[in-house]
N, C-alpha and C positions, 0 to 999 in steps of 0.2 A: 119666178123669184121666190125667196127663200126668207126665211125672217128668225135670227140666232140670237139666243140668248143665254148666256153663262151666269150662274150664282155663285160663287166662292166654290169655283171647279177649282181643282187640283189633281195631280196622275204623277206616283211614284211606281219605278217597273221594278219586279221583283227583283228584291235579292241589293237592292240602293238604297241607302241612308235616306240620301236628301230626294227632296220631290224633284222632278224634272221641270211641272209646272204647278204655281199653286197660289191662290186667293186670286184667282181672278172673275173679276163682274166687268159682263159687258153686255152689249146689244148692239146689236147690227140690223139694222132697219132692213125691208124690201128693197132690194134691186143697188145697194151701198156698194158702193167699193174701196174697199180696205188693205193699206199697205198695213203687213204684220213687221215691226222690228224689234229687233232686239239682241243682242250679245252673243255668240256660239256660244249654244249649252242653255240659253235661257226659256227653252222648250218651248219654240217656233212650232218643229214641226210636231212633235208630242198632240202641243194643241190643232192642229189642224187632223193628227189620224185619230184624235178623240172625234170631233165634227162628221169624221164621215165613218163612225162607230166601227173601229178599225183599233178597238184597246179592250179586249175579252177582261173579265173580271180575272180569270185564272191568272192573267200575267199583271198583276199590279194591284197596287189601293188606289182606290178613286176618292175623292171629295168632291162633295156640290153635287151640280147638277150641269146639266145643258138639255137646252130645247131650240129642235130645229122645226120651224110650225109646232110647237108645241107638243112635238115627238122627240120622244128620246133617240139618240140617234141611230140606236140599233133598229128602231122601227120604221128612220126618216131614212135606209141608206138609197133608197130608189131617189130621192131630192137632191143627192150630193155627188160629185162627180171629183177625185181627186188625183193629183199629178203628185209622184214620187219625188222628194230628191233623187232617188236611183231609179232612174226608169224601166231599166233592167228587171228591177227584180216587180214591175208588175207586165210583162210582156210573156204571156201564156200560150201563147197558140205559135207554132214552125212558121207558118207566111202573114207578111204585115198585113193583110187588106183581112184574113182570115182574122187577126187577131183587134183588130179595131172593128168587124161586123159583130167578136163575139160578146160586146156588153148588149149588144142590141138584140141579139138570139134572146138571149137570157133576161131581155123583159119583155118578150115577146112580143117585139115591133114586126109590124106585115113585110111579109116575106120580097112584096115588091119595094117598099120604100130602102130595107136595109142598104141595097147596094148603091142606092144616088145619096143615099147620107154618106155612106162609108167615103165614096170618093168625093164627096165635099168637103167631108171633114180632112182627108188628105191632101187636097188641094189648098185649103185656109192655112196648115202650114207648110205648105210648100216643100211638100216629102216626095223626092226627086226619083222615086221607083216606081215600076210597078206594085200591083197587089200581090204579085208572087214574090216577092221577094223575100227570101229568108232573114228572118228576125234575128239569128244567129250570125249575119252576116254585117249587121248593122255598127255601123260606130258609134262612139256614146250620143253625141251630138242625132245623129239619123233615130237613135232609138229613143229621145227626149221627145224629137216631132212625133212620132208612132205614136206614145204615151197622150200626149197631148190631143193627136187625133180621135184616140179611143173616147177618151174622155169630151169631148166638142163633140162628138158623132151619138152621145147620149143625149147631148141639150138638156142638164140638169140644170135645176133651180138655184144651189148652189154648187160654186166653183170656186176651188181649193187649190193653189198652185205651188209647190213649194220647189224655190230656184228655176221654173219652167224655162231660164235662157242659158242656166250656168255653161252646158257641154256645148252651147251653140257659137259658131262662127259671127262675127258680127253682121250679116248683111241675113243670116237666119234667124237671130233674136229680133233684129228691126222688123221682121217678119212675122216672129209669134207675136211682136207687140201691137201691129196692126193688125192683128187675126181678134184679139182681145179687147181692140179698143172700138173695134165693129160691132160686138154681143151686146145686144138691148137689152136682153130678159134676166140673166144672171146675178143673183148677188155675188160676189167673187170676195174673197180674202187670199191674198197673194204675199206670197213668202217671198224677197228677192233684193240679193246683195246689190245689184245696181240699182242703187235708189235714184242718182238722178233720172236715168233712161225711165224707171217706174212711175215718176210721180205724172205721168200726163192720163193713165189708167186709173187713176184712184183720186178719192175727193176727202180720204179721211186716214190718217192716219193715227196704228197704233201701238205703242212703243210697252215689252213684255219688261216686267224686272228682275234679274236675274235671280234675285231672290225670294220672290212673289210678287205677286198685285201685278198694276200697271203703271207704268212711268209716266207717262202723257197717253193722250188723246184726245184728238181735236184735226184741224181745218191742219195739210202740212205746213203751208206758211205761219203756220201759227205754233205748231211743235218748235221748229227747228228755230225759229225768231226767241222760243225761252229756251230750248234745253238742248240748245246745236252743240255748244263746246261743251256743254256734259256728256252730251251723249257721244261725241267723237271718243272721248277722251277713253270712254267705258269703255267702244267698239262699232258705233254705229256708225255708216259711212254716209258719213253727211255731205251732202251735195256743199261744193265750191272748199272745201279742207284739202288742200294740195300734200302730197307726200316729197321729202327732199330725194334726189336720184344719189343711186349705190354704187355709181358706176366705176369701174377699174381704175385703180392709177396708174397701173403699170399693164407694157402689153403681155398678152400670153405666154405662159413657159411651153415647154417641151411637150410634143403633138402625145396624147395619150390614144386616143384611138379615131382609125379613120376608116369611112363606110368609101365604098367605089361601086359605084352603078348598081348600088344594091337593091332588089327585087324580092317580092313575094306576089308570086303569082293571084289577080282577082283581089289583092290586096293593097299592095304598093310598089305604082309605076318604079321603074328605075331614080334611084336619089344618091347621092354623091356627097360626102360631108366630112369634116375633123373637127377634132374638141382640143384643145389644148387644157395643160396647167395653169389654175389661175384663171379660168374664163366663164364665163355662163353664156352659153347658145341656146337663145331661143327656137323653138321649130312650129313656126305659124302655119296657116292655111285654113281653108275651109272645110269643113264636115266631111267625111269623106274621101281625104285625099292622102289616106295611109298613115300619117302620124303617129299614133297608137301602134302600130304594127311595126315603124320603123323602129320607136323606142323597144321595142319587145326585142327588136333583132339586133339593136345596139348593145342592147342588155345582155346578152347574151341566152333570152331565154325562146329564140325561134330562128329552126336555120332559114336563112334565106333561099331560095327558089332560081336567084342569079345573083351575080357579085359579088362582091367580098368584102370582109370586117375582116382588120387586122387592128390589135391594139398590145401595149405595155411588152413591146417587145418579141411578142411570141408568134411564131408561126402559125400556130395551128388557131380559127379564128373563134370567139367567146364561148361559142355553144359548143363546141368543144371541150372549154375546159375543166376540169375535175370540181366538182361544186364548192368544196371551202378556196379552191383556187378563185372561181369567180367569185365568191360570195366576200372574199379580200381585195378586189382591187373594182369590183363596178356595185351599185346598190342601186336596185330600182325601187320605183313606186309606181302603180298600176293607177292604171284609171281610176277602176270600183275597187276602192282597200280594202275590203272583206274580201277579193279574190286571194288577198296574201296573208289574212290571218288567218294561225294553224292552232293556237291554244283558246284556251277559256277565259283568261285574266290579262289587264294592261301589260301589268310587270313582266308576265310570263313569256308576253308576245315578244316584249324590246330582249328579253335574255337569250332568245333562238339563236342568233346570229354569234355574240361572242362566246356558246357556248359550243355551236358546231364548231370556232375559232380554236378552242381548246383555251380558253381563257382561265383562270385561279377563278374560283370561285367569289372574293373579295372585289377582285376587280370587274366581275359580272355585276354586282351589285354594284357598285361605285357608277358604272355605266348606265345602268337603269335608272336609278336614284337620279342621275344629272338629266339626263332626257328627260325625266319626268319634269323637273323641273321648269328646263327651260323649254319646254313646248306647254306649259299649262295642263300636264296632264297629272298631276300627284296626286288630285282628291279622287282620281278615275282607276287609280292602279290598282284595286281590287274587284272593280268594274267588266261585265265580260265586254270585248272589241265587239261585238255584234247589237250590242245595246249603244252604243254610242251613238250621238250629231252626225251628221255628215262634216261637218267640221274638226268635229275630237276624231273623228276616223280619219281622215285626213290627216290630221297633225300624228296620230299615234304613226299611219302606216309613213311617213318620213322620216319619223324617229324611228324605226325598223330600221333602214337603209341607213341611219346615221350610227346605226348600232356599235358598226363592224369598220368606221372610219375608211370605208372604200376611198381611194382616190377618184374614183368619177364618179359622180349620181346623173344617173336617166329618171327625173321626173314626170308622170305624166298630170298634167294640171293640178301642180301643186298646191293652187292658193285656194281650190274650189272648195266651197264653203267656208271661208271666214270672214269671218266679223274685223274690221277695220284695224282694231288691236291686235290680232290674233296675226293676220297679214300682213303688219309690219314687224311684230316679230320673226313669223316663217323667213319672210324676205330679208331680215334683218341678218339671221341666222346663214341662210344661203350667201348673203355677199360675203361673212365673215369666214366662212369656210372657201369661198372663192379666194378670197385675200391670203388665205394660211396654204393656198398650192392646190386647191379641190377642183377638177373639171364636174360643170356641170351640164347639161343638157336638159332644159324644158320644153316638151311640148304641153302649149297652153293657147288660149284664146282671149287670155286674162291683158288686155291692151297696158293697163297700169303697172302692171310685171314687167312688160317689156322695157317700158318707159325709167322705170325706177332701178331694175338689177341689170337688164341683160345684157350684155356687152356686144354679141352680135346678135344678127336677126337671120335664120336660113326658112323663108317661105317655101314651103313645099306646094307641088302643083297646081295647080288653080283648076284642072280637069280632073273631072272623076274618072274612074274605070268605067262605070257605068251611064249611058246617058237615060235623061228622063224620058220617061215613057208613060202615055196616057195610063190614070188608074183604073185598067177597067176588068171585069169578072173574068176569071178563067171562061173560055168558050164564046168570047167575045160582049157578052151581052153588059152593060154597065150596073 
């Protein structure tokens, strides 16, 4: 157990006006467990990769202090064990079992113990592979448990989780939650947009202010009884604040595009599906079960391996066709949205698209200027896309796709990371462009999405490609 203390900490990243995070005093007792909330953009996770000394001076101004056991954190990082919003981008090593032994190499735990930690800690969340299994092979959701693993298979003192359920299926978040709500020794502060599923893991919560300091903190029944309708109102998704449903008034217009037995080998069983005018399809399912990959082959940007995509009339099917052809009639959004930014600047990223269009110059601008606006992104537009929330990346890479006024958007988990404001705007946005004639396509896990926008629901398979297999060493030995 771990025992954290901030003095009037604050962290602006280079090359940003305003601080990310700043004037905050806290402490976090021995063995505490703490829900972090706050507003997308109010420097959640800033503050937690300040904790596990993961903010080099070269990239930013720091103010204050922090002490974790009364090290600073670049000296405490063997104490702290942290989970990504993007797990991705901390998944280092070709096979999963190889990449969750290697924090444990590297603090030089005995050669015997590595491999019964490694596969308990893949076991607690219920990561359905072997240890061979290619990392590269993983869906968002399978590489969130991996991350997760790594981190439980260290047994740090303190545990830092930021979104640890967002990419997951629901029957595998109920899963990490009980894997988390088993740890004795841990002090934990946990980052995580479903607060009611959260609050049975934590005994204190505490609320960040978008513009410094801290909003509350205290006991959560005791937050949310003074600063519930404040805090909804800000962004905070307060338990029992219902959202009204978006749902169509009218049925579907004219079929825009339809997948038949489509396949990608090792990837996505055969699936069968159309989108019409005017409609939002959700595409559910469990971790695993090709989603991601379908959207990709919707999209037009992966040929399939069996079946066929035909859509807006043309013969020859999406991935085929000549790129400002696609890039005019379908607009995706990818799981990780730094997979689709290409420049350095907000602005510069939303002008790609109507300027591959061959748009006036005037009207580029008129385009970006409105996105900016109505996604919350105008104080970010000088901002590079790689510094941003997982939230602001989110909303920016949907404003891409919206850039170019496609008639269909293939979404893939659009709502992941927002703040309760933020998510009834995104949502707000998607049913009105649904209403004005827009096919859309979501694959998501977001239950409240479906509830609120979607007009149908297509579950994809409930069987993996792969089945589970004991996690145990190459060459048999555990």
């Amino acid at each position: 157990m771990s025992e954290v203390v901030l003095r009037g900490f604050g962290w602006r990243h280079a090359g940003r006006r305003a601080w990310a995070v700043r004037d905050v005093d806290l402490h976090i007792a021995h063995g505490e467990r703490v829900l972090l909330l706050g507003p997308s953009g109010a420097g959640k996770s800033t503050l937690l990769a300040a904790l596990a000394g993961l903010l080099p001076e070269d990239s930013g101004e720091a103010a204050g202090t922090i002490e974790i056991d009364g090290l600073d954190p670049l000296e405490a990082r063997h104490q702290a064990g942290i989970v990504f919003q993007d797990p991705q981008t901390q998944l280092v090593m070709a096979r999963s079992g190889d990449d969750v032994a290697f924090g444990l190499e590297n603090r030089g735990v005995p050669a015997a113990q590595i491999w019964p930690w490694v596969s308990d800690a893949l076991d607690r969340v219920g990561f359905p592979y072997p240890i061979t299994r290619s990392t590269a092979a993983l869906s968002g959701g399978e590489a969130q448990r991996l991350a997760l693993a790594g981190v439980l298979a260290l047994r740090p003192g303190l545990l830092l989780l930021d979104e640890p359920t967002a990419n997951l299926d629901p029957a595998g978040a109920e899963l990490i939650r009980e894997s988390l709500a088993a740890l004795a020794q841990q002090t934990m502060i946990l980052v995580e947009h479903r607060v009611a599923e959260a609050l049975p893991l934590v005994d204190r919560v505490v609320v960040l202010e978008a513009g410094g300091g801290i909003r509350a903190d205290g006991a959560p029944e005791m937050v949310f009884a003074a600063y519930g309708d404040r805090l909804a109102d800000e962004g905070v998704w307060v338990p029992g604040f219902t959202i009204p449903p978006l749902k169509s008034a009218r049925p579907a217009g004219p079929e825009l595009v339809r997948a038949s037995d489509v396949a990608v080998r090792q990837r996505l069983a055969p699936a069968s599906l159309s989108v019409g005018a005017g409609e939002v399809l959700a595409v559910t399912g469990p971790n695993g079960a090709g989603k991601s990959t379908l959207a990709l082959v919707l999209g037009g940007l992966l040929a399939p391996t069996g079946g066929q995509v035909r859509g807006f009339g043309d013969e020859r099917p999406p991935h085929r066709w000549r790129a400002a052809t696609l890039t005019g009639r379908i607009g995706s959004v990818f799981q990780n949205p730094e997979h689709q930014f290409v420049t350095a600047r907000v602005a510069d990223e939303l002008a790609v698209g109507p300027r591959r269009l061959g748009r006036p110059t005037a009207e580029v601008t008129r385009i970006v200027d409105d996105l900016l606006d109505r996604l919350r992104l105008s104080k970010l537009a000088g901002a590079n896309p790689y510094t941003l929330s997982g939230g602001e990346a989110r909303r920016l890479s949907v404003a891409t796709a919206l850039a170019t006024a496609p008639r269909l958007l293939v979404l893939d988990e659009p709502t992941f990371g927002q703040d309760r404001r933020t998510w009834i705007e995104l949502v707000t946005l998607l049913a009105t462009l649904r209403d004005d004639g827009h096919g859309i396509i979501a694959v998501t896990h977001d239950d409240d999405f479906v509830q609120t926008v979607a007009d149908r629901t297509h579950p994809l398979g409930t069987a993996r490609l792969h089945a589970p297999l004991p996690h145990r060493r190459p060459g048999g030995r555990p």
